[in-house]
DOTIKE-192068 format. One record per residue: residue number from 1; y, z, x of N, C-alpha, C in turn. Coordinates in steps of 0.1 Angstrom, whole numbers. Atoms other than C-alpha are relative to their C-alpha. Example, Ala and Ser with C-alpha at 12.3 -4.5 7.8 and 13.67 -1.06 7.14 Angstrom:
// DOTIKE-192068
SITE, num, npy, npz, npx, capy, capz, capx, cpy, cpz, cpx
SITE, 1, -12, 0, 9, -45, 78, 123, 12, 0, 9
SITE, 2, -11, 0, -9, -11, 71, 137, 11, 8, -8
This chain:
// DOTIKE-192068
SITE, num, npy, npz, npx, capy, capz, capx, cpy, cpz, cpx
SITE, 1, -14, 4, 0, 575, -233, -9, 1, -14, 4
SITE, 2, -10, 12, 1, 595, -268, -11, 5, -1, 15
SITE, 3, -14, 1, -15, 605, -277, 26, 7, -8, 2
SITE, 4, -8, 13, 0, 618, -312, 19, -6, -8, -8
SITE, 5, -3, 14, 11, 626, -339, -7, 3, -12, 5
SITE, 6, -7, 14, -9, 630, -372, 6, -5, -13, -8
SITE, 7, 1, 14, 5, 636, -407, -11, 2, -8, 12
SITE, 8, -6, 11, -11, 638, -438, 11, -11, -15, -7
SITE, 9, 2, 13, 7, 630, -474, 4, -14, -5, 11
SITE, 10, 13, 7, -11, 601, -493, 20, 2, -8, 10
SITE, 11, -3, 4, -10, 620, -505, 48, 1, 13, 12
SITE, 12, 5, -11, -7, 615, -469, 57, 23, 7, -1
SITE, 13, -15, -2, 5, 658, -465, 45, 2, 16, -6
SITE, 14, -4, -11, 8, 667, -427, 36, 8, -1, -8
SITE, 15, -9, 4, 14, 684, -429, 0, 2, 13, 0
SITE, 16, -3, -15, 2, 683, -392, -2, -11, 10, 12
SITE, 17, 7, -12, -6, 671, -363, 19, 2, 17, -1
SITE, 18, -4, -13, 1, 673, -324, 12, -13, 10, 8
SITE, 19, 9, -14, -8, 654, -299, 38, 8, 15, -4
SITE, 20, -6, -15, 5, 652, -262, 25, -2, 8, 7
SITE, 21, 2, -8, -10, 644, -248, 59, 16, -9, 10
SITE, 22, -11, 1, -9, 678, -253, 83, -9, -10, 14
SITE, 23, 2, 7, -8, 672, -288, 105, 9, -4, 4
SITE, 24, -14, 6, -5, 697, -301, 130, -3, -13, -5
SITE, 25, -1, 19, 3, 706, -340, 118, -12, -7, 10
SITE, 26, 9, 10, -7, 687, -355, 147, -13, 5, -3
SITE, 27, 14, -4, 1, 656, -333, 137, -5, -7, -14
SITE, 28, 6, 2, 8, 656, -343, 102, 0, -16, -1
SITE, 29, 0, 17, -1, 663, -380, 112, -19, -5, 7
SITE, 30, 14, 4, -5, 628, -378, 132, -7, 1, -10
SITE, 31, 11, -4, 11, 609, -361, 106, 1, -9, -12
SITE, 32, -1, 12, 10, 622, -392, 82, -9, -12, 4
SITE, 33, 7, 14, -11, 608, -418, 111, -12, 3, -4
SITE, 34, 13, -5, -2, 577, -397, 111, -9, -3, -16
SITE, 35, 4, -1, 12, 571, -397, 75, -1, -15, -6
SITE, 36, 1, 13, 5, 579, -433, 69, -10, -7, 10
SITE, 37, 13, 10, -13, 555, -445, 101, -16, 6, -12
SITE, 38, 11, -3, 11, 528, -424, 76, -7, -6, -11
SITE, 39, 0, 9, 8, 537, -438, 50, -5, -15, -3
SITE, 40, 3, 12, 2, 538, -473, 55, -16, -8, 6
SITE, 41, 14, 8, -5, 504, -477, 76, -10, 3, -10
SITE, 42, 13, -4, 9, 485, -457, 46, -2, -15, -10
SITE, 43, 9, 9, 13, 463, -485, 22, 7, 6, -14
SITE, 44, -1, 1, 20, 474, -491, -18, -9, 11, -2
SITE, 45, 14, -4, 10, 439, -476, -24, -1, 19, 0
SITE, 46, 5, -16, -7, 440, -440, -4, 8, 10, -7
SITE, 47, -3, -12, 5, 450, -406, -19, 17, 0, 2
SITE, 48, -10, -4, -2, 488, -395, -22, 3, 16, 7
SITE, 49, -2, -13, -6, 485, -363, -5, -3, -4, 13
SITE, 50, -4, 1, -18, 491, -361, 36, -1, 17, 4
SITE, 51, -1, -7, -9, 480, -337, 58, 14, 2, 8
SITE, 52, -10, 2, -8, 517, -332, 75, -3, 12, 14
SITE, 53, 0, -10, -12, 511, -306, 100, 2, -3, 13
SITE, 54, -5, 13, -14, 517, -332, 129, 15, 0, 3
SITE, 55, -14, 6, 2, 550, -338, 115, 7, 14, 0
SITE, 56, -11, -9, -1, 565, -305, 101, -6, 15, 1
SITE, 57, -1, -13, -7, 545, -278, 118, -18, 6, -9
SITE, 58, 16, -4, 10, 511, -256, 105, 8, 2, -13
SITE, 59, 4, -1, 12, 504, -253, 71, 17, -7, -8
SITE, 60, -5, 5, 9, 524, -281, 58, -6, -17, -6
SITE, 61, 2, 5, 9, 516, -306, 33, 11, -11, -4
SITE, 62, -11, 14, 2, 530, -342, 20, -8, -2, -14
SITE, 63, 0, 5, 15, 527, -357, -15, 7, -8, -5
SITE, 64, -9, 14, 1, 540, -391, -22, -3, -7, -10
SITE, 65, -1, 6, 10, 548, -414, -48, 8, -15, 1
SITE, 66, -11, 14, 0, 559, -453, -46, -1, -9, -13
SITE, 67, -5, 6, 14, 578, -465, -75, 10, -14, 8
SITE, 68, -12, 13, -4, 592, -503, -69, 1, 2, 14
SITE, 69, -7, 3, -16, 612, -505, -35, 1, 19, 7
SITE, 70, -4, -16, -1, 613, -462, -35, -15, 6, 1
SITE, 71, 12, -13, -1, 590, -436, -20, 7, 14, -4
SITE, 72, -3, -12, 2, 594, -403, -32, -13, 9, 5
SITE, 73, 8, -8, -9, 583, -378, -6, 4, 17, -3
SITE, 74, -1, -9, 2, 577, -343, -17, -12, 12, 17
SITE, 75, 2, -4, -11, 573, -317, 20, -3, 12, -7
SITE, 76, 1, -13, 8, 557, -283, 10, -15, 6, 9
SITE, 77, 7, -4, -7, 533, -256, 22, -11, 1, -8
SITE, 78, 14, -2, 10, 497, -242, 7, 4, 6, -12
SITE, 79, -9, -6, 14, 521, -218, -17, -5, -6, -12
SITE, 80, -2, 8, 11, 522, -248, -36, -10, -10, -6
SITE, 81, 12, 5, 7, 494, -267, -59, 4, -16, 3
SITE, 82, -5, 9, 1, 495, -304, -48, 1, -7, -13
SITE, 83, -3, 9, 15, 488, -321, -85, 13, 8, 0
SITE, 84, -13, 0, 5, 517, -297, -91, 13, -7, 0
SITE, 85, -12, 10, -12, 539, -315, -63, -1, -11, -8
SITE, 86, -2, 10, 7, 529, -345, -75, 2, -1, -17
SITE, 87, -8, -5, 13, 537, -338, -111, 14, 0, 1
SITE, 88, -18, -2, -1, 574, -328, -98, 4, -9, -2
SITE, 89, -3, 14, -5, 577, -358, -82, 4, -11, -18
SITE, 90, 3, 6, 14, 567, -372, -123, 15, 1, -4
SITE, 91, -11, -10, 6, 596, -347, -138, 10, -11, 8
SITE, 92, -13, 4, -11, 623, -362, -109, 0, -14, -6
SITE, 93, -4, 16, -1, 618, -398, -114, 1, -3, -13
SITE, 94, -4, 3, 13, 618, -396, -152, 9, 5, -6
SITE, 95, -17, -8, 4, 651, -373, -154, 8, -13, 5
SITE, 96, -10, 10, -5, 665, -400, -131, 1, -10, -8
SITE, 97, 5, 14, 8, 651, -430, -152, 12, 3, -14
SITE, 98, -10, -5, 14, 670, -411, -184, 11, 4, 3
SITE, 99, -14, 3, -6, 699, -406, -163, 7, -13, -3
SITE, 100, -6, 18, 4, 703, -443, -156, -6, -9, -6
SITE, 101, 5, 13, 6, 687, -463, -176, -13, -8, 7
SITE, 102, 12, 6, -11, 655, -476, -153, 5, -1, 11
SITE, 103, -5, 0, -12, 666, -465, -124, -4, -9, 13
SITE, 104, 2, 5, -11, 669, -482, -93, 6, 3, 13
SITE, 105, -3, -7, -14, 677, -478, -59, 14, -2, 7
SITE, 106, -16, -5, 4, 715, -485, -63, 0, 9, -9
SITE, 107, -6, -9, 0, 716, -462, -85, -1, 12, 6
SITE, 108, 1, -7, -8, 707, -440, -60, 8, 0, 11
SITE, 109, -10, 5, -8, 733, -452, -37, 11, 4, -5
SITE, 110, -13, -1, 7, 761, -452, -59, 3, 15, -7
SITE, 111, 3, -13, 8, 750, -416, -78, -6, 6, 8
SITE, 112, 8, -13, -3, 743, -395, -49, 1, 15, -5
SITE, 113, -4, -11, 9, 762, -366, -65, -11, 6, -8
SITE, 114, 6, -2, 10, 743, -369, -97, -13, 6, 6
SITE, 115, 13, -4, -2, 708, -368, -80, 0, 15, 5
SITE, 116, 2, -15, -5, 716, -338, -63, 5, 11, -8
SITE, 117, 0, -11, 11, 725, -323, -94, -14, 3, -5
SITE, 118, 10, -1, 4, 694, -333, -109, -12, 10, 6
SITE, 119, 8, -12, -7, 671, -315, -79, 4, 9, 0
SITE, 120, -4, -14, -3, 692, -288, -77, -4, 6, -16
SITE, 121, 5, -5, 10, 683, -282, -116, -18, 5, -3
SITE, 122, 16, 0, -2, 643, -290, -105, -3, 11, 7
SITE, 123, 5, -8, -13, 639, -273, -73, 15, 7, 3
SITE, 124, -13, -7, -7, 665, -244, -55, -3, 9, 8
SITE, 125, 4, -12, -14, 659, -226, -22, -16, -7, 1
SITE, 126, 10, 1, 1, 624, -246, -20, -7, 7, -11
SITE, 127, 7, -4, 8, 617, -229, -53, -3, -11, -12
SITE, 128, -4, 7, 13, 607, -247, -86, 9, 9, -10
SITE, 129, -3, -12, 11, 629, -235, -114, -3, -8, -10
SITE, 130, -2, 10, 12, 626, -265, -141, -14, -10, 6
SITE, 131, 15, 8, -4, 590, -286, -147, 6, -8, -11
SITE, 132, 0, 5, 11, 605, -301, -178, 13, -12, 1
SITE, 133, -11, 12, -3, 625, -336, -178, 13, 1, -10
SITE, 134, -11, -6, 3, 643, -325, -207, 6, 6, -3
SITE, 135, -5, -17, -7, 653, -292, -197, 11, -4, 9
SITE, 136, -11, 6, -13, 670, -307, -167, 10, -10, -6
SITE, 137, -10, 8, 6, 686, -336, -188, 13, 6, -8
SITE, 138, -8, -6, 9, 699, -307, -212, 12, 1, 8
SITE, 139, -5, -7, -9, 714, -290, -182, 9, -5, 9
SITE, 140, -9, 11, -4, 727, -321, -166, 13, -7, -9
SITE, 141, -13, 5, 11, 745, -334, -196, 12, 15, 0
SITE, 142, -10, -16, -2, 762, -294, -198, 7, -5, 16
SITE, 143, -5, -2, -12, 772, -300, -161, 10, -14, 0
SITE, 144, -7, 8, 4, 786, -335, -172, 14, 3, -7
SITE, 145, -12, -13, 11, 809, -317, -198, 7, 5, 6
SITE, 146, -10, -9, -6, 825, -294, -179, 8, -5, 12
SITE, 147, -9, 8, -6, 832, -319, -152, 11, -9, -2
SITE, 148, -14, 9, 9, 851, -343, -177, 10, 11, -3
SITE, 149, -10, -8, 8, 868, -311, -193, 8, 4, 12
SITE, 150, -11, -4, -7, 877, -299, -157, 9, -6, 3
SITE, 151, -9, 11, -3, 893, -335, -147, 7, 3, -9
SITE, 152, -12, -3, 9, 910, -334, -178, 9, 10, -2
SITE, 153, -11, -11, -4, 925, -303, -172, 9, -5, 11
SITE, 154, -7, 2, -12, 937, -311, -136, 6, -14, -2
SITE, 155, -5, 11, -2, 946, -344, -145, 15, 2, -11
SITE, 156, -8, 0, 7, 969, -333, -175, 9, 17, 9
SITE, 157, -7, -11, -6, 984, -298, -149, 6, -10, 13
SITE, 158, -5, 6, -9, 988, -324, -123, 13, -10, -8
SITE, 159, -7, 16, 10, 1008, -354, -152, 8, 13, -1
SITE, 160, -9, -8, 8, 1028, -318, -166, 7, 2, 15
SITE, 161, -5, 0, -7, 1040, -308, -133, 4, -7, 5
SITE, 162, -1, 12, -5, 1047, -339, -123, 15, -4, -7
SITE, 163, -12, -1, 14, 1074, -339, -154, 13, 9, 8
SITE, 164, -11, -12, -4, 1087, -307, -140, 8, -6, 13
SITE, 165, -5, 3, -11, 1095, -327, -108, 7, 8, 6
């Protein structure tokens, strides 16, 4: 199982975080500290897979990925195959990339919404449900669609009643 998703910048900056086990704020604020102090002392050269079990308890697991100014930190137990993990990790950043355009880390700022569309189509409940970037893209654009059609409904029930004054 999936116990946490976590983006953050190499200032050690959370951009995103989603835990799929129930953490109070100040727990998952440590477990970010914890993961970026890891992070940032490991060498260019050394493996992307982390023993976590220090950080979030036995039998858990880390698998990390730094693209540009962004780590992407995938939290998970033995359940799960690490190449898999790191594969996800693949899927995630290349849905986002075809989201925005070469993504960067405004648009992760500006598009938290979206991203959390995007995971929620990859991963849900710590499960995988989607391994395929344009699977998720299909699924995202559908979710696009029906957001414009709902605004445009509410926006033309809100302009009609509005008439009725």
């Amino acid at each position: 199982m999936i116990r946490a998703v976590i983006v953050m910048n190499t200032q050690g900056k959370p951009r995103f975080a989603k835990f799929y086990n129930f953490q109070p704020v100040e727990k998952q604020q440590e477990l970010i500290r914890s993961v970026y102090g890891v992070l940032c002392s490991r060498a260019e050269n050394v493996s992307n897979f982390v023993e976590a079990e220090s950080i979030f308890g036995p039998d858990s697991r880390l698998v990390y990925k730094h693209f540009a100014t962004l780590y992407f930190v995938l939290v998970f137990n033995s359940s799960e195959n690490e190449l898999a993990m790191l594969d996800l990790i693949q899927v995630f950043v290349e849905t986002l990339d075809k989201c925005f355009k070469n993504v960067c880390e405004l648009d992760l700022v500006f598009n938290y919404s979206k991203m959390h569309t995007i995971l929620d189509e990859i991963i849900s409940g710590g499960q995988v449900l989607e391994t395929s970037s344009s699977g998720v893209m299909k699924a995202v654009e559908e979710i696009s669609k029906l957001e414009t059609a709902s605004n445009s409904i509410n926006f033309v029930s809100k302009t009609v009643s509005g008439w009725r004054g």
